[in-house]
VEXLUM-481354 format. One record per atom (N, C-alpha, C, O): x, y, z; residue in one letter. Coordinates in steps of 0.02 Angstrom, whole numbers, plus 50000, padded with zeros to 5 digits. Layout:
VEXLUM-481354
XYZa/...
//
This chain:
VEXLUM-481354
497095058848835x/496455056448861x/496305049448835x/496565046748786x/495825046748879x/495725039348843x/495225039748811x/494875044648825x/494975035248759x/494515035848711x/493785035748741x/493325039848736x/493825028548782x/493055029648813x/493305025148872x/493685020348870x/493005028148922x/493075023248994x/492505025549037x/492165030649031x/492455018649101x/491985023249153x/492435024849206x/492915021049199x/492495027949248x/492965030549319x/492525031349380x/492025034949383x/492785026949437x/492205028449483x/492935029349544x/493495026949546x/492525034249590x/493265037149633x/492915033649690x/492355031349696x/493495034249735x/493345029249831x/493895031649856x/494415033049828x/493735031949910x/494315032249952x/494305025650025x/493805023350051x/495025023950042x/494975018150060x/495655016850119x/496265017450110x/495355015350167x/495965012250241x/495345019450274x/495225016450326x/494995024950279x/494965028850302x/494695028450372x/494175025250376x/494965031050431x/494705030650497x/494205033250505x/494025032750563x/493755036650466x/493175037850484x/492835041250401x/493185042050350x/492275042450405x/491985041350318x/492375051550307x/492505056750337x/492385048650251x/492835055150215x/493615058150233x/493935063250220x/493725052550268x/494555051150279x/494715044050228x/494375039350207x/495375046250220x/495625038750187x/496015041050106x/496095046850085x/496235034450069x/496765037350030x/496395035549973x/496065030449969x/496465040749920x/496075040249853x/496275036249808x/496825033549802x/495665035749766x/495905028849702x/495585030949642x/495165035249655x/495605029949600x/495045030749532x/495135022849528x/495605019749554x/494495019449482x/494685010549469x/494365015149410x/493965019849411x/494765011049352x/494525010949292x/494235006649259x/494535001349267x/493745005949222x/493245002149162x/493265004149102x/493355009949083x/493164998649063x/492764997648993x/493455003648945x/493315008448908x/494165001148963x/494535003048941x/495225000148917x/495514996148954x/495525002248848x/495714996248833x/496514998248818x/496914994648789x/496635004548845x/497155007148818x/497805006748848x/497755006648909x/498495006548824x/498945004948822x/499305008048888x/498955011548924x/499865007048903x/500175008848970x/500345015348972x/500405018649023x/500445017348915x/500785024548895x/500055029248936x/499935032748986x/499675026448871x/498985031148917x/498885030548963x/498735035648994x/498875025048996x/498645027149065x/499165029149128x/499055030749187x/499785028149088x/500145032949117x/499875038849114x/499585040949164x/499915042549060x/499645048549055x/499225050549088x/499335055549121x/498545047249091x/497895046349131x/497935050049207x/497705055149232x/498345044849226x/498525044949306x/499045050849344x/499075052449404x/499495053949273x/499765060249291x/499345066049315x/499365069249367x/498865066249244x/498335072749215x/497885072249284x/497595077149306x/497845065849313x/497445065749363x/497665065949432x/497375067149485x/498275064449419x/498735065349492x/498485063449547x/498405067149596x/498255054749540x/498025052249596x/498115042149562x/498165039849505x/498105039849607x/498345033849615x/497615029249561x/497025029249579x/497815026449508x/497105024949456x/497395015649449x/497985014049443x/496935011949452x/496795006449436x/496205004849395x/495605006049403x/496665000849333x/496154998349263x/495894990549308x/496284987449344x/495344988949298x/495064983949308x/494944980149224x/494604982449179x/495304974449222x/495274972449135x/495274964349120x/495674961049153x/494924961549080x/494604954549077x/495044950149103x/495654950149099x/494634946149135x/494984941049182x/495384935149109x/495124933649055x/495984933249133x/496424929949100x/496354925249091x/496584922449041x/495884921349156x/495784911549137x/495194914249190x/495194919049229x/494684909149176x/494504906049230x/494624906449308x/495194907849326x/494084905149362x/494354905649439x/494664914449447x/494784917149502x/494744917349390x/495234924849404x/494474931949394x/494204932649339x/494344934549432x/494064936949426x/494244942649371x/493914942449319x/494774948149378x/495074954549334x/495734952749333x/495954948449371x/496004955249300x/496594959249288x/496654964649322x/496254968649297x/497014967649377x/497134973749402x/497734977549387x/498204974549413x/497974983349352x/498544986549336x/498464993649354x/497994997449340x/498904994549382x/498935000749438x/499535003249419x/500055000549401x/499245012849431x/499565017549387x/499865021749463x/499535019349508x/500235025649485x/500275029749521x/500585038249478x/500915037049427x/500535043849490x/500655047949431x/501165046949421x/501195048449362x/501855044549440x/502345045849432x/502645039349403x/503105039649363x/502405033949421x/502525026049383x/502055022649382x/501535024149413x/502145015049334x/501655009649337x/501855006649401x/502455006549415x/501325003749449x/501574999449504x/501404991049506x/500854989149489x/501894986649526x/501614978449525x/501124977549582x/500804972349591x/501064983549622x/500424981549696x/500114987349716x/500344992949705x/499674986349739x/499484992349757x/498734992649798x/498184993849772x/498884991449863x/498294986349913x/497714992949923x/497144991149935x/497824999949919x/497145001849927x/496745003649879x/496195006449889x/497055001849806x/496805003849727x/496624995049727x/496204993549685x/496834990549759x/496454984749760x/495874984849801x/495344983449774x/495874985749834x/495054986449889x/494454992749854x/493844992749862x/494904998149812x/494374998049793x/494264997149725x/493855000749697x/494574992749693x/494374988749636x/493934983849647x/493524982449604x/494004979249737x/493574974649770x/492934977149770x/492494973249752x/492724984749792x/492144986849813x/491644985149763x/491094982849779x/491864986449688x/491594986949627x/491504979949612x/490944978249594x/492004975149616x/492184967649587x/491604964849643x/491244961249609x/491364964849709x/490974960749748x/490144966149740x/489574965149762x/490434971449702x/489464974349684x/489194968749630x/488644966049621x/489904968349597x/489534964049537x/489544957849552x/488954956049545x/489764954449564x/489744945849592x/489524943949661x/489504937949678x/489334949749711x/488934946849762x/489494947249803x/490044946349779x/489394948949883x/490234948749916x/490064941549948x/490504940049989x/489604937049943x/489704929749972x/490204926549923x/490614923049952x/490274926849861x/490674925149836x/491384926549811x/491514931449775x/492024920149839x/492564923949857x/492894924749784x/492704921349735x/493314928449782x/493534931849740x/494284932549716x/494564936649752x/494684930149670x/495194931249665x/495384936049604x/494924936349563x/495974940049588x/496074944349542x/496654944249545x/496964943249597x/497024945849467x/497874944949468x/498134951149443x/497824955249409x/498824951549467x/499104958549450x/499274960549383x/499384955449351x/499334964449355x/499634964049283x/500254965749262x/500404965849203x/500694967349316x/501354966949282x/501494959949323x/501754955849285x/501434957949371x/502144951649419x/501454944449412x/501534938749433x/500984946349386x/500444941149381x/500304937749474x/500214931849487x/500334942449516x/500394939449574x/499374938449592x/498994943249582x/499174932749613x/498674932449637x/498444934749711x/498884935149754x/497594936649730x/497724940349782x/496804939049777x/496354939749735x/496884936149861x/496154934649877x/495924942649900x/496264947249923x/495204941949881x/494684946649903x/494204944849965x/493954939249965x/494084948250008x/493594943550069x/493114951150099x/493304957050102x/492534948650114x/492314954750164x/491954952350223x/491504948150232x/492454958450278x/492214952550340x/492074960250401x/492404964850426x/491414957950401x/491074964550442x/491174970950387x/491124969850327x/491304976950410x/491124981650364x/491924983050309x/492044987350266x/492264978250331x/492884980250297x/493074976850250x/492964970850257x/493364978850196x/493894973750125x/494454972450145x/494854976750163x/494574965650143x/495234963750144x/495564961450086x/495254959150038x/496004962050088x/496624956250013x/496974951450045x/497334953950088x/497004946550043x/497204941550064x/498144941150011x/498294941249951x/498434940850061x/499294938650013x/499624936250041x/499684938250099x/500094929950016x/500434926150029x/501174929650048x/501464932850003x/501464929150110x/502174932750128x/502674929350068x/502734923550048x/502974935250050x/503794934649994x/504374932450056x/504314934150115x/504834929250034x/505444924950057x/505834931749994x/505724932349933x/506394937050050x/506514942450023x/507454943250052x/507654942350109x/507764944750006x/508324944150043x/508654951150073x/508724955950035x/508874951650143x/509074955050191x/509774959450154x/510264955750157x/509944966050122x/510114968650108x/510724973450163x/510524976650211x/511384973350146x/511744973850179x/511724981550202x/511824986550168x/511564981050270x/511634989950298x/512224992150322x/512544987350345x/512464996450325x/513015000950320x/512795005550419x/512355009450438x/513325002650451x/513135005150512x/513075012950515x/513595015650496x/512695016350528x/512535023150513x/512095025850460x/511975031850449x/511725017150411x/511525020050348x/510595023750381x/510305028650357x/510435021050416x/509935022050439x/509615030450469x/509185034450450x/510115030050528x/510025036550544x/510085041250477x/509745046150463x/510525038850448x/510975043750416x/510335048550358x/510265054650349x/509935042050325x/509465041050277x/508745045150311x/508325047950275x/508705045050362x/508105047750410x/508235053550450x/507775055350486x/508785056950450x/509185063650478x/508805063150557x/508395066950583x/509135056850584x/509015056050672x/509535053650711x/510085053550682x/509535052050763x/510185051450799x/509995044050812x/509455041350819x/510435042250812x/510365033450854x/509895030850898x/509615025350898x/509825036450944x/509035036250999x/508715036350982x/508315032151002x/508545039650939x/507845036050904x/507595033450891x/506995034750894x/507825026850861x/507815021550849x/508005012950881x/508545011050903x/507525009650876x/507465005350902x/507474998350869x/507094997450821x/507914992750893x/507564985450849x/508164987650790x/508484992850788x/508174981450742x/508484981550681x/508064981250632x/507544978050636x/508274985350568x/508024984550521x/507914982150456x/508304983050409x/507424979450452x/507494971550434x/506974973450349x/506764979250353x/506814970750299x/506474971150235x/505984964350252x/506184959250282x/505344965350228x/504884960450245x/504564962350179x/504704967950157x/504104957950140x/503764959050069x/503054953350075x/503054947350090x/502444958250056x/501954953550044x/502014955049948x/501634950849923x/502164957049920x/502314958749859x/502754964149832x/503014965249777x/502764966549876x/503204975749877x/503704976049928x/503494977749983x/504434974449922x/504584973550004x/505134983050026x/505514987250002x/504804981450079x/505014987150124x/505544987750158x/505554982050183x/505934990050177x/506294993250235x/505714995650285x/505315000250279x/505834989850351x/505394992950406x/505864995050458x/506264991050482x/505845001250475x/506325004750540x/505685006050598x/505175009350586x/505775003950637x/505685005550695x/505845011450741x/506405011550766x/505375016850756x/505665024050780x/505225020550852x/504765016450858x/505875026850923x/505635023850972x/504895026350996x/504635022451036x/504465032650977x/504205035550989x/503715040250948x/503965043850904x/503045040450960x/502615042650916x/502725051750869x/502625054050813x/502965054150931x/503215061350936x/503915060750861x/503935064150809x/504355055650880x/505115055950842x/505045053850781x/505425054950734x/504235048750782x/503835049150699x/503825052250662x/504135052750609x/503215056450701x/503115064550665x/503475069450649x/503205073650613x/504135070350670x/504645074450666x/505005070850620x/505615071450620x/504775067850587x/505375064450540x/505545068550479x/504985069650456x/506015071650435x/506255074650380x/506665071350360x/507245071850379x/506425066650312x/506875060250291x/507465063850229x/507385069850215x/507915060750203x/508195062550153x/508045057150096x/508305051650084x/507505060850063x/507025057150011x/507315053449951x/507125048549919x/507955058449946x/508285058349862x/508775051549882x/508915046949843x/508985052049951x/509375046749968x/509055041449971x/509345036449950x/508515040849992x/508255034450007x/507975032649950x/507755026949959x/507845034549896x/507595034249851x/508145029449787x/508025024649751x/508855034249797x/509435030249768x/509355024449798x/509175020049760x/509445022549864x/509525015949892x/509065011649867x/509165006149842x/508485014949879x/507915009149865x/507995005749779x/507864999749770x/508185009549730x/508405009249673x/509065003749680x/509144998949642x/509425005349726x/510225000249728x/510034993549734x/510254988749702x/509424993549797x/509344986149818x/508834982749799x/508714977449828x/508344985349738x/507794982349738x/507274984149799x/506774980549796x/507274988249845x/506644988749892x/506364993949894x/506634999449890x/505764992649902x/505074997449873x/505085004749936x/504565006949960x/505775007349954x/505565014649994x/505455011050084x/505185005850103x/505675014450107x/505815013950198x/505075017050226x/504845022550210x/504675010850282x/504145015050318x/504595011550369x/504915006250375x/504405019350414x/504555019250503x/503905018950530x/503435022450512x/503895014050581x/503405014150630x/503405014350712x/503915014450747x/502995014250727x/503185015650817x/502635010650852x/502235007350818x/502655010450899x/502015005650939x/501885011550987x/502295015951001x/501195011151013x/500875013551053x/500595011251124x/500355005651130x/500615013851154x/500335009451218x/499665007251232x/499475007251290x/499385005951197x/498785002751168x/498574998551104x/498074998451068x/499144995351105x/499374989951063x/499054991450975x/498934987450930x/498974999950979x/499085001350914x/499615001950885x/500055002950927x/499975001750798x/500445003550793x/500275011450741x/499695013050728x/500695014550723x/500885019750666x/501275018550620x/501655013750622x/501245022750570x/501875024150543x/501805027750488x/501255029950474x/502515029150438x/502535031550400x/502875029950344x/503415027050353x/502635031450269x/502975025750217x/503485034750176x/503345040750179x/503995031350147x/504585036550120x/504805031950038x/505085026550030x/504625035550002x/504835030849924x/504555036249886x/504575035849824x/504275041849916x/504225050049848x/504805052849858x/505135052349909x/505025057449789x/505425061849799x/505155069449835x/505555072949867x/504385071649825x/504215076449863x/503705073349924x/503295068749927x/503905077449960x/503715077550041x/502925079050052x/502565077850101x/502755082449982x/501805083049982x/501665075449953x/501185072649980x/501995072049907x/501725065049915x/501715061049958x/501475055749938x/501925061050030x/501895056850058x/501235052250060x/500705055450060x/501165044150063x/500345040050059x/500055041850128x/500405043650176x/499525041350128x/499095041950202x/498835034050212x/498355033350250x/499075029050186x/498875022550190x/499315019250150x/499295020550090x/499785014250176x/500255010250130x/499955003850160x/499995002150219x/499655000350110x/499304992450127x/499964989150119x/499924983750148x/500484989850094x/501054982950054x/501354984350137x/501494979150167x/501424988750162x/501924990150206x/501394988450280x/501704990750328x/500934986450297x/500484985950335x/500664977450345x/500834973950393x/500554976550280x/500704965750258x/501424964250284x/501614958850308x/501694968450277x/502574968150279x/502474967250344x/502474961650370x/502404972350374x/502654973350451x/502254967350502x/502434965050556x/501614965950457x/501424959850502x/501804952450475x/501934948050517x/501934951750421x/502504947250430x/503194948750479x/503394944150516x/503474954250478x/504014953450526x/503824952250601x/504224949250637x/503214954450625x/503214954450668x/502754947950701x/502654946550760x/502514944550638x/502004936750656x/501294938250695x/501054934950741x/501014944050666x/500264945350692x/499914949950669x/500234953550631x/499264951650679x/498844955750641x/498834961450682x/498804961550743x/498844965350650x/498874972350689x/498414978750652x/498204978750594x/498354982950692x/497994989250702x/498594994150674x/499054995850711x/498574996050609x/498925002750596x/498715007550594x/498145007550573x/499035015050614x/498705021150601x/499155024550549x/499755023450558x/499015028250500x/499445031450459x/499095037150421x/498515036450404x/499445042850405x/498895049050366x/499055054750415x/498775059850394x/499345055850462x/499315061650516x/499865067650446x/499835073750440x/500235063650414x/500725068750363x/500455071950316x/500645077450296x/499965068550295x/499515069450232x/498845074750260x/498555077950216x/498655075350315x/498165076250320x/497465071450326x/496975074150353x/497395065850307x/496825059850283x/497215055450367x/497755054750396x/496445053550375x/496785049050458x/496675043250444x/496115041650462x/497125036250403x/496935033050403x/497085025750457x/497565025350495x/496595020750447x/496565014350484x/496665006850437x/496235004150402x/497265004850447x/497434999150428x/497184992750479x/497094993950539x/497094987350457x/496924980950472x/497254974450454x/497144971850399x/497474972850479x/497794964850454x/497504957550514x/497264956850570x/497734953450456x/497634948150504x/498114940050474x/498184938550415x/498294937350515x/498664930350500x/498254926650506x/497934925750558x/498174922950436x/497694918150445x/497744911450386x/497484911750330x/498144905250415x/498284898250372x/498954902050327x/499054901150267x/499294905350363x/500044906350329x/499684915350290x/500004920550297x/499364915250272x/499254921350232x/499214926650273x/499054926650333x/499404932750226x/498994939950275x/498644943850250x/498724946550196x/498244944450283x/497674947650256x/497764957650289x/497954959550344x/497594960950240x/497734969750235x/496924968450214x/496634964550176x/496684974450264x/496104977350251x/495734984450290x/495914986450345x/495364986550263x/494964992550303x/494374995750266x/493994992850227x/494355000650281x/493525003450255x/493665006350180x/494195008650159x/492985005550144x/493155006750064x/492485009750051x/491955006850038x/492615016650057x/491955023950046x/492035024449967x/492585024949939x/491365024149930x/491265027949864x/491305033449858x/490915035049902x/491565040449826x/491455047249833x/490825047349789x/490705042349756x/490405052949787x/489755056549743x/490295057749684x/490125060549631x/
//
């Protein structure tokens, strides 16, 4: 346990209030990685320490726990670290905060009812695929799939696959342990598949747990990604695996991309 802290819970990307993916942000805590490793196990939910800003112009320090590792990003334990960071400084005023392991900076903005993070696209190098590694890794047949698959990074970079169809989404039974080695081989943060819709929404789904009940119901890094590969802001849906329905937001704007959506306090 930690000695003394405050914990305030939110949930955040959610398509409608009491949907969306959980966070604890932590306060007025000063303790070491080990603990809050610990912390974030005992609690078995995704926890971000909010901790004194480093210089000037920086609003916090953000360091983000997931139960199973420390993470360098982590876009919906940032929004709602934002919710708390613009109660206290006013949301007219913009806001920056840095990561605590990769020191990466990351604008805060609120525009209409939603939080965004503002991040600069990573220059990420294209990792050699193995013809068959794909299907092979996602237990699907070649039809399924569509487009090449390509790694894109706003800080976390992904494997984005492209499935042809919303249906061949949902049916997905990835081979977790495999993709999991890989992602370990090449440096990349776990494979999301997505699909487009005929209503110029997209979906998808993110793969980087070893169990199939962790799957995220909101991957913000992989939201940033996919609008870099694809050069526009888009409408994601994600959470149909999890149960939680959530709604992603992006936008391109002066080279940056901006990940954002709705950020509910729980009682």
């Amino acid at each position: 346990m930690l000695p003394s802290y405050t914990a305030h819970a939110l949930r955040c990307f959610g398509a409608a209030p009491g949907d969306g993916n959980p966070a604890l942000v932590i306060e007025d805590d000063a303790s070491p990685a080990a603990a809050r490793q610990a912390f974030a196990r005992e609690r078995n939910t995704t926890c971000v320490w909010i901790d004194p800003a480093p210089q000037d112009g920086i609003a916090a320090t953000v360091d983000f726990y997931y139960p199973h590792t420390r993470s360098p990003l982590c876009l919906h334990a940032t929004l709602a670290a934002a919710q708390l960071l613009f109660a206290r400084h006013g949301a007219a005023v913009p806001l920056t905060v840095r990561t605590a392991v990769h020191g990466q900076e990351l604008g805060l903005a609120r525009i209409g009812d939603d939080l965004f993070v503002r991040l600069a696209p990573q220059e990420v190098a294209q990792p050699a695929l193995d013809p068959g590694l794909i299907p092979r890794l996602l237990r699907v047949s070649d039809a399924a799939l569509t487009g090449a698959a390509q790694v894109a990074s706003v800080g976390s970079p992904k494997l984005l696959v492209e499935v042809r169809t919303a249906a061949e989404l949902h049916a997905l039974a990835p081979d977790l342990e495999a993709i999991a080695a890989w992602s370990k081989n090449t440096g990349v943060n776990g494979m999301y598949a997505w699909c487009r819709h005929a209503d110029d929404v997209f979906e998808g789904r993110n793969f980087n747990h070893l169990d199939p009940r962790l799957e995220d119901s909101a991957t913000g890094v992989a939201a940033g990604a996919l609008s870099v590969l694809l050069g526009r802001g888009l409408t994601l849906r994600q959470g149909k695996a999890s149960g939680r329905d959530c709604l992603i937001r992006t936008r391109i704007e002066d080279g940056a991309v901006l990940v954002g959506g709705r950020v509910e306090a729980l009682p």
